[in-house]
PQR file of N, CA, C, O and H, with PARSE charges and radii, in Angstrom:
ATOM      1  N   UNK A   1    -107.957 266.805 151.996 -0.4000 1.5000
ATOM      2  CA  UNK A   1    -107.406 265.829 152.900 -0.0000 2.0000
ATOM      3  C   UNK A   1    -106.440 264.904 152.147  0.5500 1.7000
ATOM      4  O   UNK A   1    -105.541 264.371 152.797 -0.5500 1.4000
ATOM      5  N   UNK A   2    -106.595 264.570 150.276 -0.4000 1.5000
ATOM      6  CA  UNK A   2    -106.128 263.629 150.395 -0.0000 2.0000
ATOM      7  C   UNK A   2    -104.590 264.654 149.706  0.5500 1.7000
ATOM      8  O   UNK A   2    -103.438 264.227 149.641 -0.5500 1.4000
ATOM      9  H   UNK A   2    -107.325 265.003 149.747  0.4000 1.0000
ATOM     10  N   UNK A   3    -104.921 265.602 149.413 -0.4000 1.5000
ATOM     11  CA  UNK A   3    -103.769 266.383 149.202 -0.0000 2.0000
ATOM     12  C   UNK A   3    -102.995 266.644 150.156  0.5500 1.7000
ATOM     13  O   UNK A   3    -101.813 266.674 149.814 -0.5500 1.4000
ATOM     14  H   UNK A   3    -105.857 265.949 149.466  0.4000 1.0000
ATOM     15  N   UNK A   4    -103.244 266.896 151.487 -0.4000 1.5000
ATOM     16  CA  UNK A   4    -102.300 266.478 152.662 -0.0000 2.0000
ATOM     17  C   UNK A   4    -101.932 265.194 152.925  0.5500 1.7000
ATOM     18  O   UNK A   4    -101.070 265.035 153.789 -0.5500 1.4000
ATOM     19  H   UNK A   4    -104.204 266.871 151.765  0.4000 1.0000
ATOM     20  N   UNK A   5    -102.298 264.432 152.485 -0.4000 1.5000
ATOM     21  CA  UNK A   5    -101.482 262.932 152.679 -0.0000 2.0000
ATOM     22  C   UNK A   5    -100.522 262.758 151.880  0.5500 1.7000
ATOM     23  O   UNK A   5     -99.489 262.179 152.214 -0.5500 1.4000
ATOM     24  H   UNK A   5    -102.998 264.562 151.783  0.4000 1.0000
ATOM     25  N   UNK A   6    -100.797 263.374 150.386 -0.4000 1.5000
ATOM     26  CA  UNK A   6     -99.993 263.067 149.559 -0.0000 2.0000
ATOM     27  C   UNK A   6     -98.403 263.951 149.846  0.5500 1.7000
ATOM     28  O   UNK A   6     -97.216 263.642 149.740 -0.5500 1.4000
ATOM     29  H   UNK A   6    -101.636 263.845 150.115  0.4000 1.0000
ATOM     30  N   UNK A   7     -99.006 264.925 150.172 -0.4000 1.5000
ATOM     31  CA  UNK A   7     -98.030 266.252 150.830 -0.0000 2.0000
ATOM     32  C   UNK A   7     -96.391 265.553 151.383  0.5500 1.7000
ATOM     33  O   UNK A   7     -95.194 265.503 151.097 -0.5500 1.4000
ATOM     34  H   UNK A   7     -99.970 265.176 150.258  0.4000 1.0000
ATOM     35  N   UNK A   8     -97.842 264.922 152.768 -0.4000 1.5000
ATOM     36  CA  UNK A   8     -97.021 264.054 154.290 -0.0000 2.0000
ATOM     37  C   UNK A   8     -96.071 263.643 153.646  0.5500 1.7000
ATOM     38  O   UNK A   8     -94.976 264.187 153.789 -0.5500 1.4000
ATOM     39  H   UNK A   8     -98.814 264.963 153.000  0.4000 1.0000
ATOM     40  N   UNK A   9     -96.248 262.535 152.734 -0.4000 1.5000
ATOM     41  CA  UNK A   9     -95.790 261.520 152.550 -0.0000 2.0000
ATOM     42  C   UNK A   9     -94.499 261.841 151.331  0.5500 1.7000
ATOM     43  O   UNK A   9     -93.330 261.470 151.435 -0.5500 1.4000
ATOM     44  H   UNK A   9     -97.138 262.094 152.618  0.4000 1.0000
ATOM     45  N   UNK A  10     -94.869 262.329 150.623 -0.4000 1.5000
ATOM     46  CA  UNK A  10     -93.565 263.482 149.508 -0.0000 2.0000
ATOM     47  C   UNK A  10     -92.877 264.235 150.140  0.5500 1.7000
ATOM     48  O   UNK A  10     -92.076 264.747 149.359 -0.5500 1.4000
ATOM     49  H   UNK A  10     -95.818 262.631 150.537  0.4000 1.0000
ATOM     50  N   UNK A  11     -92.729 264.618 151.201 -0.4000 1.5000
ATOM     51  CA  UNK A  11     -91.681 265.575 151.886 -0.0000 2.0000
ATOM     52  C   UNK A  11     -91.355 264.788 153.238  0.5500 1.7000
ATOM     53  O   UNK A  11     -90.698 265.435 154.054 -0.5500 1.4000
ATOM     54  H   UNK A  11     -93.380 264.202 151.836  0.4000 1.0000
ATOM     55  N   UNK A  12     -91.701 263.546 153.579 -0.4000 1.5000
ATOM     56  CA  UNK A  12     -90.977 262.494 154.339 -0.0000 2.0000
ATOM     57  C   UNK A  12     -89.830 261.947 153.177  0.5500 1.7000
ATOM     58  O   UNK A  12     -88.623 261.903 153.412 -0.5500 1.4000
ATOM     59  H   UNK A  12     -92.235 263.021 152.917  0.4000 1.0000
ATOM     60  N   UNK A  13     -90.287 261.653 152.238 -0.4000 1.5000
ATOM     61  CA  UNK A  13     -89.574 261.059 151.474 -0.0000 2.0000
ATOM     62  C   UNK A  13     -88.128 261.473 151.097  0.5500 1.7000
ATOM     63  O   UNK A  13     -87.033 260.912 151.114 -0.5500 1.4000
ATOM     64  H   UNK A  13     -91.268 261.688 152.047  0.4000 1.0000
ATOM     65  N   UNK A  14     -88.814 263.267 150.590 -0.4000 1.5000
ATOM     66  CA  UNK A  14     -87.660 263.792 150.470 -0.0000 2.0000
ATOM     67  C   UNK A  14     -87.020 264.053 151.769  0.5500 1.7000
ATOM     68  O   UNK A  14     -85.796 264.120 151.661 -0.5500 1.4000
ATOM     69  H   UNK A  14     -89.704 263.723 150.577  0.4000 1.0000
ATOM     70  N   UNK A  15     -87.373 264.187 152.715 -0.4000 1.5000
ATOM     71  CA  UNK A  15     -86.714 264.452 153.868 -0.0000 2.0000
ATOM     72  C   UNK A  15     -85.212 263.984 154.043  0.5500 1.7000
ATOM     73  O   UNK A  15     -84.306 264.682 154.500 -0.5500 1.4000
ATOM     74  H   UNK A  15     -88.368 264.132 152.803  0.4000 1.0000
ATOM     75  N   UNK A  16     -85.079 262.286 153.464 -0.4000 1.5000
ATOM     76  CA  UNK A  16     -83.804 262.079 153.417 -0.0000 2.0000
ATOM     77  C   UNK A  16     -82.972 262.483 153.048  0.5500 1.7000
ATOM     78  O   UNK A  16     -81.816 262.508 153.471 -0.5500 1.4000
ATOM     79  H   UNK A  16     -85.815 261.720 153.093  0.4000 1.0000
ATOM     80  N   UNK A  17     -83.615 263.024 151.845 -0.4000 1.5000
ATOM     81  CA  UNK A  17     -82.296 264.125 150.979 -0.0000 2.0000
ATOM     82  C   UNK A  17     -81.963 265.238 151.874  0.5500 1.7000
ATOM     83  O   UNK A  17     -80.844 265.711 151.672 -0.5500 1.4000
ATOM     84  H   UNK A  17     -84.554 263.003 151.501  0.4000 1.0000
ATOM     85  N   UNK A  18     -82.427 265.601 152.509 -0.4000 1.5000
ATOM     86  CA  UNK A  18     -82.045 266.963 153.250 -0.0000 2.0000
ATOM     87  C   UNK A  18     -81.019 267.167 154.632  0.5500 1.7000
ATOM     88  O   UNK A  18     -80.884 268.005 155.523 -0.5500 1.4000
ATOM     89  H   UNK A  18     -83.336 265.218 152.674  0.4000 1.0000
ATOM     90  N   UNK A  19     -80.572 266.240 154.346 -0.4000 1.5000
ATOM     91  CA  UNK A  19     -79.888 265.800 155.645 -0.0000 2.0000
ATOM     92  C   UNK A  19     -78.826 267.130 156.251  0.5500 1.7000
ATOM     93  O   UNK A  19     -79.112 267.609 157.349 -0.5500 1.4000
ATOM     94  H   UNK A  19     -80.682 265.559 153.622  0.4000 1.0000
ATOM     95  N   UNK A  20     -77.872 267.562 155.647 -0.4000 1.5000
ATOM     96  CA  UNK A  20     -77.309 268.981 155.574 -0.0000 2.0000
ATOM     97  C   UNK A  20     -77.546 270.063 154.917  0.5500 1.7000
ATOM     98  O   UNK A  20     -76.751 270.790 154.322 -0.5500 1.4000
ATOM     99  H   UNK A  20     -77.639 267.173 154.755  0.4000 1.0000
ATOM    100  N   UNK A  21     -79.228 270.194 155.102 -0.4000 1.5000
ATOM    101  CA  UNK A  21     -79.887 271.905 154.759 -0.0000 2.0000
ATOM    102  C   UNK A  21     -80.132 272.159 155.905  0.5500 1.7000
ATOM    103  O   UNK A  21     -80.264 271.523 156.951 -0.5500 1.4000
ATOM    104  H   UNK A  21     -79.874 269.603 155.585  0.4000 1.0000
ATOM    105  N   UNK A  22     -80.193 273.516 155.481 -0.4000 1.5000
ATOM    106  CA  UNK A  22     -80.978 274.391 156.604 -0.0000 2.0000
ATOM    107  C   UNK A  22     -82.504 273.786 157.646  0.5500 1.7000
ATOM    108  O   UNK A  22     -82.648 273.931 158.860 -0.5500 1.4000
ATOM    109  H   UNK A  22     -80.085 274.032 154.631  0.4000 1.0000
ATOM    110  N   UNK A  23     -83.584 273.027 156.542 -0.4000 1.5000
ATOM    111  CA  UNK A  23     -84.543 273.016 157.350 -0.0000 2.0000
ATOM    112  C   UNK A  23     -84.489 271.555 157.347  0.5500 1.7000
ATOM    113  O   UNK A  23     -85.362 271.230 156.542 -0.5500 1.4000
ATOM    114  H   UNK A  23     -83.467 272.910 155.555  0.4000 1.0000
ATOM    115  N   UNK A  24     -83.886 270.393 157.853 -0.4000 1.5000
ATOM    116  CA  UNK A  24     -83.690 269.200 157.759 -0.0000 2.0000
ATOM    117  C   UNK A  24     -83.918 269.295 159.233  0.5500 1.7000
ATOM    118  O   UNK A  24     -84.654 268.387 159.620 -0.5500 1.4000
ATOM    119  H   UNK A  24     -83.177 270.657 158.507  0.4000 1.0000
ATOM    120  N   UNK A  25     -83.586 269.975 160.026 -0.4000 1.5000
ATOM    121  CA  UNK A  25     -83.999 269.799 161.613 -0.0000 2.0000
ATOM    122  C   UNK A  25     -85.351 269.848 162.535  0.5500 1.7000
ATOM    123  O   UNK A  25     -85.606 269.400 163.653 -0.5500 1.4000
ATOM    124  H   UNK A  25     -82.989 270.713 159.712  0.4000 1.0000
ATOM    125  N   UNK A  26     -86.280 270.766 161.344 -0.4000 1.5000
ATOM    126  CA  UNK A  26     -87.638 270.880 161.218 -0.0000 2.0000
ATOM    127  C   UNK A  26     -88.398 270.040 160.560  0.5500 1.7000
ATOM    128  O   UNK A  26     -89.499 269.693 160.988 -0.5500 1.4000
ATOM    129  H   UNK A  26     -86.073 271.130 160.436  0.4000 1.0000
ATOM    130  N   UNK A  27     -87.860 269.593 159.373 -0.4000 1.5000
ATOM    131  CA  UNK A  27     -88.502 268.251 158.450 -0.0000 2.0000
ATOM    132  C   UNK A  27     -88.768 267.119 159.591  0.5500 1.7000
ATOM    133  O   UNK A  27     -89.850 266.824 160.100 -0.5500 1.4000
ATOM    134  H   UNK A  27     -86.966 269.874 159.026  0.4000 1.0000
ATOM    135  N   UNK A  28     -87.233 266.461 159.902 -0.4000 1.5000
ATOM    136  CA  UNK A  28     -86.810 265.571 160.729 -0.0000 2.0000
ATOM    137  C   UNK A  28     -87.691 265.644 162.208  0.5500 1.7000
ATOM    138  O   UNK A  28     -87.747 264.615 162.882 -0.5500 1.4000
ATOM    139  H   UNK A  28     -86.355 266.701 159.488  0.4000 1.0000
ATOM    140  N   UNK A  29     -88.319 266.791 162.648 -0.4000 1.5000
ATOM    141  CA  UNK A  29     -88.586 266.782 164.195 -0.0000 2.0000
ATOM    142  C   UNK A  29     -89.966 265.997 164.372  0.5500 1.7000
ATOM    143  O   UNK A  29     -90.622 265.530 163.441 -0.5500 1.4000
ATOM    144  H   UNK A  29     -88.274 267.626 162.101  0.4000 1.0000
ATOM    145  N   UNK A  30     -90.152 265.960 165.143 -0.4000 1.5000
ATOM    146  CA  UNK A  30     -91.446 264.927 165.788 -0.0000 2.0000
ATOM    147  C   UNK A  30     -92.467 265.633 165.724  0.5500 1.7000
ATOM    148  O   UNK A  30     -93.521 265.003 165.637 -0.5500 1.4000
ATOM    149  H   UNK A  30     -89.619 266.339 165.899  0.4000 1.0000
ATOM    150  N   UNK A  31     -92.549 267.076 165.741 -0.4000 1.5000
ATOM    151  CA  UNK A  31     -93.355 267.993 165.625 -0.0000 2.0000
ATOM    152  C   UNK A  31     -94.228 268.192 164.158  0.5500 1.7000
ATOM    153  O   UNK A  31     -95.405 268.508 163.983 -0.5500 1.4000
ATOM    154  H   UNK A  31     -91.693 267.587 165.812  0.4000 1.0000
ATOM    155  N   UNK A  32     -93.345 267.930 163.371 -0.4000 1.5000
ATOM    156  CA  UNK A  32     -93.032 268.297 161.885 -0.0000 2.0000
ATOM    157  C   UNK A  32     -94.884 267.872 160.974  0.5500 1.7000
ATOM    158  O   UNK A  32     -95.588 268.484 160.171 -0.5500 1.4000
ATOM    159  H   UNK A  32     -92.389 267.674 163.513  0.4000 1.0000
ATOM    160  N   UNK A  33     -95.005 266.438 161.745 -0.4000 1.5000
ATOM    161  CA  UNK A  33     -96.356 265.727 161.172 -0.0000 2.0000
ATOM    162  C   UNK A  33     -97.492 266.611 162.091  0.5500 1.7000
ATOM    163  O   UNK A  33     -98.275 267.127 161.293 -0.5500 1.4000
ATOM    164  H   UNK A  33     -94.434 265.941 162.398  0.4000 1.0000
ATOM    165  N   UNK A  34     -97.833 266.946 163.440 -0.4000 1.5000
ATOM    166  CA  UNK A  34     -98.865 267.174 163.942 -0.0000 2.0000
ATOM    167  C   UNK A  34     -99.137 268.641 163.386  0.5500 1.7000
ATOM    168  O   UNK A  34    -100.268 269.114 163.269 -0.5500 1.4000
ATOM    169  H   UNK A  34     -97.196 266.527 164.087  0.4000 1.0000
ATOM    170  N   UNK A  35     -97.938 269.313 163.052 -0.4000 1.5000
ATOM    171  CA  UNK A  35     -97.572 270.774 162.784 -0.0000 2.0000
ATOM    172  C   UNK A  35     -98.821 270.655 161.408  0.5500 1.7000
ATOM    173  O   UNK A  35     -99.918 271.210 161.455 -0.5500 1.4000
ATOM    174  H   UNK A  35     -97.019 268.929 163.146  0.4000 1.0000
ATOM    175  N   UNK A  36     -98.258 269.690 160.092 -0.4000 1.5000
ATOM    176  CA  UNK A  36     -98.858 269.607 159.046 -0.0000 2.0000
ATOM    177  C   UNK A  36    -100.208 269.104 159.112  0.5500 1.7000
ATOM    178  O   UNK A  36    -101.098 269.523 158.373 -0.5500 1.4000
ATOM    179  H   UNK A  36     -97.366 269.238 160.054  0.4000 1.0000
ATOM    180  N   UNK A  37    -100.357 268.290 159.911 -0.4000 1.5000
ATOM    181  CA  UNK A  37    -102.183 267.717 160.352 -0.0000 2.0000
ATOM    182  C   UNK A  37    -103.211 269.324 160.823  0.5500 1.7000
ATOM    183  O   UNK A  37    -104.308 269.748 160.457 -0.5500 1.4000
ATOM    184  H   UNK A  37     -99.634 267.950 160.512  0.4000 1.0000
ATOM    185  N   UNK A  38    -102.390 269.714 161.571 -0.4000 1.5000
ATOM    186  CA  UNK A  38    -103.067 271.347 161.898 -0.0000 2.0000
ATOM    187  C   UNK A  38    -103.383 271.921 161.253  0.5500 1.7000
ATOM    188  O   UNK A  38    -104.557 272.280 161.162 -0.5500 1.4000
ATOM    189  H   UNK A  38    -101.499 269.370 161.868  0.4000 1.0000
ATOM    190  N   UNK A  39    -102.249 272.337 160.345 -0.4000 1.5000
ATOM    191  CA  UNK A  39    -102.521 273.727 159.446 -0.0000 2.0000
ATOM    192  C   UNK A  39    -103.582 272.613 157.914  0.5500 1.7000
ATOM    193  O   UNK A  39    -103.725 273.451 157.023 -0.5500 1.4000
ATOM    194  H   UNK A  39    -101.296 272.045 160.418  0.4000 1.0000
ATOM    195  N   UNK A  40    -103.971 271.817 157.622 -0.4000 1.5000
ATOM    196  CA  UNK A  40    -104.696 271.044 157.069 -0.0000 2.0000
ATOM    197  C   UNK A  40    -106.019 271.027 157.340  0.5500 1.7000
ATOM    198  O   UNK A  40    -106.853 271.338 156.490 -0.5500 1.4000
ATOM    199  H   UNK A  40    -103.855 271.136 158.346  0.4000 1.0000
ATOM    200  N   UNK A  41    -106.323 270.659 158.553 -0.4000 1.5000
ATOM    201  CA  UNK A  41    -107.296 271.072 159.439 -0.0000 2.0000
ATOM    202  C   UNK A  41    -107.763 272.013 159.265  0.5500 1.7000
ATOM    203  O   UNK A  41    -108.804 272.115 158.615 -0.5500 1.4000
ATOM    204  H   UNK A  41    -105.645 270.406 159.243  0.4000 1.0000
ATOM    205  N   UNK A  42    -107.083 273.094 159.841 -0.4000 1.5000
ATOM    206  CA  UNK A  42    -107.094 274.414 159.676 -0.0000 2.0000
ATOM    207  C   UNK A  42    -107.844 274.959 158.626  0.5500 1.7000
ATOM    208  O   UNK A  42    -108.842 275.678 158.582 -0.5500 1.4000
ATOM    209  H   UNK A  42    -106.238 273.011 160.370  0.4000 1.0000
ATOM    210  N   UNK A  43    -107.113 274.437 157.791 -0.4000 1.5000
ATOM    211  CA  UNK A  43    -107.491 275.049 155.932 -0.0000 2.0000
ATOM    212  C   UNK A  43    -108.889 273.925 155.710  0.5500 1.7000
ATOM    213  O   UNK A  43    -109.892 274.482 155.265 -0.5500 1.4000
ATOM    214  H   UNK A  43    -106.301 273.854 157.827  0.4000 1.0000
ATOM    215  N   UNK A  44    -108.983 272.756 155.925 -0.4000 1.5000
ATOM    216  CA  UNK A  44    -110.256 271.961 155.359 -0.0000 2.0000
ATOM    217  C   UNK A  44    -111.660 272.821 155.805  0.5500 1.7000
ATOM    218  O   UNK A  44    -112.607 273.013 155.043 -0.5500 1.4000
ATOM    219  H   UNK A  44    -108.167 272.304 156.287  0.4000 1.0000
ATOM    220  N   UNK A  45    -111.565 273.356 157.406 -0.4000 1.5000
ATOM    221  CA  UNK A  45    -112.009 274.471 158.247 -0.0000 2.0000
ATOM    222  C   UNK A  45    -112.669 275.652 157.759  0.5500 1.7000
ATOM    223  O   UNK A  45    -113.824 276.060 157.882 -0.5500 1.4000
ATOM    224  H   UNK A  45    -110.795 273.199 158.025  0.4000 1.0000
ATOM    225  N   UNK A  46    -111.478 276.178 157.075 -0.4000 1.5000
ATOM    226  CA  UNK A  46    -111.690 277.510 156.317 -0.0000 2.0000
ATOM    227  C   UNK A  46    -112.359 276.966 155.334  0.5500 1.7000
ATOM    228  O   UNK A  46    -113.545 277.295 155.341 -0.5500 1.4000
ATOM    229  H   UNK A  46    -110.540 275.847 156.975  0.4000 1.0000
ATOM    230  N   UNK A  47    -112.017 276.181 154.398 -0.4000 1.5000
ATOM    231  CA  UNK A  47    -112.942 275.983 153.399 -0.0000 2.0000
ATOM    232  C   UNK A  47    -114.301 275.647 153.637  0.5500 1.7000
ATOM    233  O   UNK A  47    -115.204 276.026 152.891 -0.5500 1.4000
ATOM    234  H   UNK A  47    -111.054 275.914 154.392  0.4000 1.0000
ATOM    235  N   UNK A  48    -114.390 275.303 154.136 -0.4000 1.5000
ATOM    236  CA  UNK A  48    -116.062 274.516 154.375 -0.0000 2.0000
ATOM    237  C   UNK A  48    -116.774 275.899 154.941  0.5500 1.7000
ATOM    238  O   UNK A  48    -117.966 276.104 154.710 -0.5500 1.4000
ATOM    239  H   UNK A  48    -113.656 274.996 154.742  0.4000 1.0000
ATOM    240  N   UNK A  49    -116.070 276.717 155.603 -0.4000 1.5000
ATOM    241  CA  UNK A  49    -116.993 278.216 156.549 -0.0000 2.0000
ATOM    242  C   UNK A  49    -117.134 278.817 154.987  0.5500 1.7000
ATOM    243  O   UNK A  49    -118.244 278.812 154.456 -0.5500 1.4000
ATOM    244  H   UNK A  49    -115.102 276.551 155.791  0.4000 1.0000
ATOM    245  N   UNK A  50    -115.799 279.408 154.178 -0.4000 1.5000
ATOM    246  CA  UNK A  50    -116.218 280.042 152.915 -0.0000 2.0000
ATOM    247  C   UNK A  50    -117.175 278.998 152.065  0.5500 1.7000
ATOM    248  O   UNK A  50    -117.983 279.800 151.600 -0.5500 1.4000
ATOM    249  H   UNK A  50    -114.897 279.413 154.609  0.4000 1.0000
ATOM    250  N   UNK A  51    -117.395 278.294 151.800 -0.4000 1.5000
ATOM    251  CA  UNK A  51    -118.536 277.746 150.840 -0.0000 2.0000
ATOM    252  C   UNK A  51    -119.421 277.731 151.376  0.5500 1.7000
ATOM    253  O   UNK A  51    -120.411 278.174 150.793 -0.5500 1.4000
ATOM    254  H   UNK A  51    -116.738 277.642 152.178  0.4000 1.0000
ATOM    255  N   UNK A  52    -119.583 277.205 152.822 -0.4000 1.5000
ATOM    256  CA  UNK A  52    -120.801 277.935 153.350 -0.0000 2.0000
ATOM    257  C   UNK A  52    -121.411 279.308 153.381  0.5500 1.7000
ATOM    258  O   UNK A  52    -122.582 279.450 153.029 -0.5500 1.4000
ATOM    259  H   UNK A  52    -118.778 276.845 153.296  0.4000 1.0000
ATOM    260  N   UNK A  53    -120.642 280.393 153.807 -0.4000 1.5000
ATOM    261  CA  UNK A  53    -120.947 282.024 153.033 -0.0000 2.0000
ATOM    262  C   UNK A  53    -121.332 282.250 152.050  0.5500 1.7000
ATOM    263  O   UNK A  53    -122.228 283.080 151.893 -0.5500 1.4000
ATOM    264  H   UNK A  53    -119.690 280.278 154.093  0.4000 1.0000
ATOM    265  N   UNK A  54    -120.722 281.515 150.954 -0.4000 1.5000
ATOM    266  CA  UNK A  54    -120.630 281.230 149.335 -0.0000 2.0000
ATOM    267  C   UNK A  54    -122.497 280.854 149.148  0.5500 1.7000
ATOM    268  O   UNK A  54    -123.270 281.624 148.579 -0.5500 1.4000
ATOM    269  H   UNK A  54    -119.994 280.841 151.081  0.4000 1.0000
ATOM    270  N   UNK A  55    -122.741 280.057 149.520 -0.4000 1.5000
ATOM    271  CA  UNK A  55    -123.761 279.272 149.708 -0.0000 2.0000
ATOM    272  C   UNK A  55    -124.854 280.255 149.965  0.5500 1.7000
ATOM    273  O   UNK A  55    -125.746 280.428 149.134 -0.5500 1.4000
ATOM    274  H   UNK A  55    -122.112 279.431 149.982  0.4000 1.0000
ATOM    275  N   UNK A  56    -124.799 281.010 151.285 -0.4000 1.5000
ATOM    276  CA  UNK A  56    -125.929 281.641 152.153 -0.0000 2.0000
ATOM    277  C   UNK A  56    -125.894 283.255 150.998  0.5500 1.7000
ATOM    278  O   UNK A  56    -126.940 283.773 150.608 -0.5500 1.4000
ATOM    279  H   UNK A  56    -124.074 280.870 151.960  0.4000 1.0000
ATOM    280  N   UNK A  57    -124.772 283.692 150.705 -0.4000 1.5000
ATOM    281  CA  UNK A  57    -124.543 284.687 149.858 -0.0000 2.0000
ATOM    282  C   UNK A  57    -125.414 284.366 148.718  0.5500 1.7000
ATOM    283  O   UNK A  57    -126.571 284.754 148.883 -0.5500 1.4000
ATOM    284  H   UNK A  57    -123.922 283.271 151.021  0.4000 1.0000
ATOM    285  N   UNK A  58    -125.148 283.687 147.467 -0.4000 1.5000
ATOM    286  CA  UNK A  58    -126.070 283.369 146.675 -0.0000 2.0000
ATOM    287  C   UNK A  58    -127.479 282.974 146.724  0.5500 1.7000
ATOM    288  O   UNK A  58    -128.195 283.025 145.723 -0.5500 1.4000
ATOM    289  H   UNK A  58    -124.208 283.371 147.333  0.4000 1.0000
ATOM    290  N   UNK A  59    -127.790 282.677 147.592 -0.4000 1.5000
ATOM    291  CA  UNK A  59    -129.097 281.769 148.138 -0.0000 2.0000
ATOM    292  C   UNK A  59    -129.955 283.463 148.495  0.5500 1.7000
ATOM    293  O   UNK A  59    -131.060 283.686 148.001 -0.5500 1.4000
ATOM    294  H   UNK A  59    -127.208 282.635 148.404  0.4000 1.0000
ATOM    295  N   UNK A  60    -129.266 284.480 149.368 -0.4000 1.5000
ATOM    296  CA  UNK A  60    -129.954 285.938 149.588 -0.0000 2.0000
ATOM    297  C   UNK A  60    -130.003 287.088 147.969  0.5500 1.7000
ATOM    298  O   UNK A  60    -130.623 288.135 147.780 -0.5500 1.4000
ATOM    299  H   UNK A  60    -128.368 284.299 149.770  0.4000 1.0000
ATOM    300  N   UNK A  61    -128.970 286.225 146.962 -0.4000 1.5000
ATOM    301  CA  UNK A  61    -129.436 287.240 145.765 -0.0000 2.0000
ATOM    302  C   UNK A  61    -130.356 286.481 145.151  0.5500 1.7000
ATOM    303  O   UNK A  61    -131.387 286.990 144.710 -0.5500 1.4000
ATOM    304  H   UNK A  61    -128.466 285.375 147.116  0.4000 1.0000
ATOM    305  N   UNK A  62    -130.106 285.222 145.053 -0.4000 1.5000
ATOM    306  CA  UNK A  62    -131.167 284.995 144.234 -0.0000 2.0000
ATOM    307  C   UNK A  62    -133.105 285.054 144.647  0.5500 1.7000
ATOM    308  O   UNK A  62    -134.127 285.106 143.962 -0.5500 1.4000
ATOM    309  H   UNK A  62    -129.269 284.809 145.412  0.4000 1.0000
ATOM    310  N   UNK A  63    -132.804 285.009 146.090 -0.4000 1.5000
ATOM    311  CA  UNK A  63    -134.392 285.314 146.413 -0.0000 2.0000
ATOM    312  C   UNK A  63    -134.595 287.063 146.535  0.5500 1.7000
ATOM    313  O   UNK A  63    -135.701 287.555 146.759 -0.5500 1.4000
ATOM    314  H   UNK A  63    -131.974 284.967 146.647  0.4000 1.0000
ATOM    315  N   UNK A  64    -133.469 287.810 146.367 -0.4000 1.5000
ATOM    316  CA  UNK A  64    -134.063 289.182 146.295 -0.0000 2.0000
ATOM    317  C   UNK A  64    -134.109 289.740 144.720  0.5500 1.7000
ATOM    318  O   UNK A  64    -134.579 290.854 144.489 -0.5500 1.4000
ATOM    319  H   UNK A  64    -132.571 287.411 146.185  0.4000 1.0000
ATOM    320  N   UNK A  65    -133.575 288.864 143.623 -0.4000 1.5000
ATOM    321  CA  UNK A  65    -134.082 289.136 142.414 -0.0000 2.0000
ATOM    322  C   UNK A  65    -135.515 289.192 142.474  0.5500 1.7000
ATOM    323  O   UNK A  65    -136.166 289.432 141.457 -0.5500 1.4000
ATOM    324  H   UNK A  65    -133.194 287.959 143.810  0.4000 1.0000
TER
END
């Protein structure tokens, strides 16, 4: 989470610089932040299901040693 803030906030920044690139219209859009809150989400999501597997996985070898 706090690596997506730091993310947000470093590619707003640079955003200004980008004024005549290619993806300055996507940086710039209103979309741009909820887009990055998602796929964050998303991934905090995934992580927590794999360490949980991680978790239940080890927990079934070590009681069938």
């Amino acid at each position: 989470m706090v690596n997506c803030l730091l993310f947000y906030r470093r590619t707003r920044r640079q955003a200004a610089e980008y004024k005549d690139r290619p993806l300055a219209s996507f940086v710039q859009s209103p979309q741009y932040g909820p887009t990055l809150w998602l796929t964050g989400a998303i991934g905090a999501i995934g992580f927590t299901v794999a360490s949980w597997e991680l978790i239940l996985a080890l927990l079934a070898i070590l009681r069938g040693s």
